[in-house]
C-alpha positions as CSV (number, residue, x, y, z in Angstrom):
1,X,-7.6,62.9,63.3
2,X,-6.3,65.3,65.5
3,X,-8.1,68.8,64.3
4,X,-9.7,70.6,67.5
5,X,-7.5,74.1,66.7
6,X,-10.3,75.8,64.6
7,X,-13.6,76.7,65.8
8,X,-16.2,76.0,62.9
9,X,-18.8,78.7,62.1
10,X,-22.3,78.1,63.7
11,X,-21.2,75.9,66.6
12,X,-21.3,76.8,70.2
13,X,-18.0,77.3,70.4
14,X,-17.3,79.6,68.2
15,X,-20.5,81.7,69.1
16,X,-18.8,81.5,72.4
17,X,-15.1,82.7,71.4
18,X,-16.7,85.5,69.5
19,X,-18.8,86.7,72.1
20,X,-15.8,87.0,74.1
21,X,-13.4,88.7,71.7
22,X,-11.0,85.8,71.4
23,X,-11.2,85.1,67.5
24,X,-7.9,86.0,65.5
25,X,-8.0,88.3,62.3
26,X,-7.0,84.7,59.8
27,X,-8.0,84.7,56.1
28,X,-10.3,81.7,55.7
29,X,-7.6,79.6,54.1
30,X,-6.2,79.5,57.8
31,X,-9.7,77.7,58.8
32,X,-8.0,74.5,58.1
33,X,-7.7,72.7,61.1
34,X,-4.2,73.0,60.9
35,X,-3.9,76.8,62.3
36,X,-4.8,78.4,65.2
37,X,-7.6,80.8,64.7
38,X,-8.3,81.7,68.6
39,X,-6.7,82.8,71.9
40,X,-7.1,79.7,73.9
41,X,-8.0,81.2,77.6
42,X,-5.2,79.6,79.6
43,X,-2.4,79.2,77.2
44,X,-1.1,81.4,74.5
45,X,-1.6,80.9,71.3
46,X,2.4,79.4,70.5
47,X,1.2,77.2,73.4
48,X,-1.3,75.7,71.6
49,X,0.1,75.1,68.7
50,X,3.4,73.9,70.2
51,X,1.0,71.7,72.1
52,X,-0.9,70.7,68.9
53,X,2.1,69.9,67.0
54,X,3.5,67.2,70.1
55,X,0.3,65.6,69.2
56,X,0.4,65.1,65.9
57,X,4.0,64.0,65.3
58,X,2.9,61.4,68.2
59,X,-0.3,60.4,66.7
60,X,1.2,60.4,62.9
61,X,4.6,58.8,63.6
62,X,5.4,55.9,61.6
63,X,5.6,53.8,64.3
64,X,1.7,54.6,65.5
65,X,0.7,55.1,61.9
66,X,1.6,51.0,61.4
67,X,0.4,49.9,64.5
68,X,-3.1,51.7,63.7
69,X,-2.8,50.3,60.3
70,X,-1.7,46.5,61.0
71,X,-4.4,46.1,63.4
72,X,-6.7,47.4,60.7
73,X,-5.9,44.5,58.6
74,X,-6.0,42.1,61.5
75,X,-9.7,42.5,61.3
76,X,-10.0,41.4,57.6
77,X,-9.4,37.7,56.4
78,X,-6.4,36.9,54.4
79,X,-8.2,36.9,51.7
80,X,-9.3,40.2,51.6
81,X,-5.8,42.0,53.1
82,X,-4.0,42.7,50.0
83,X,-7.3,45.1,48.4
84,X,-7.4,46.5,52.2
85,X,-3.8,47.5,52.7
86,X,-3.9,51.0,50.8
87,X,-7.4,52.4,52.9
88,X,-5.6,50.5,56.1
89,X,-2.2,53.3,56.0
90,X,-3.1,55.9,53.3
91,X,-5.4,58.2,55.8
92,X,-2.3,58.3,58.3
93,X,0.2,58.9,55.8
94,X,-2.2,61.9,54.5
95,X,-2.7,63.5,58.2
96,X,1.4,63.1,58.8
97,X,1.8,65.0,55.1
98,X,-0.3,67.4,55.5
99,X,0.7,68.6,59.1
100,X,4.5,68.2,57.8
101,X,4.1,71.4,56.3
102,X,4.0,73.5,59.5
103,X,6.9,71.0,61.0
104,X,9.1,68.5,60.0
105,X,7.9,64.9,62.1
């Protein structure tokens, strides 16, 4: 899961964004891993999320998204595919939904 634009509460990071005056006035439904909720220090902020949003129609294209989920069920036996198939793809397709909303990928 790609999810590293949000700095959680209580982590070093964020203490350290705070401290130097770099978090972004977001309502907390923005603390979503999907929205930028800091001025990176050597990008701008469009940077980062144009940078964030390469990533994730890479990572969640269909292509990768069967790759990752064929050689999921490689490591079952036959027996055992057809009841692993849904966990195997469904995650992917979830991620690649949810960041569609920002984007079309």
């Amino acid at each position: 899961m790609a999810a590293e634009i949000t700095e959680d509460i209580g982590t070093p990071f964020r203490d350290l964004v705070e401290s130097e005056g770099r978090l972004l006035e977001m309502p907390w439904s923005h603390y979503d891993t999907a929205h930028v909720t800091f001025v990176p220090k050597n990008f701008t902020v469009d940077e980062l999320r144009s940078a964030y949003d390469w990533l994730c129609r890479k990572i969640y294209s269909p292509q990768q998204i069967a790759v990752r989920g064929l050689r999921s069920l490689s490591k079952y036996p036959v027996a055992k595919v057809a009841s692993k198939a849904f966990g195997s793809f469904s995650t992917d397709y979830g991620y690649r939904r949810t960041y569609a909303f920002r984007n079309d990928i």
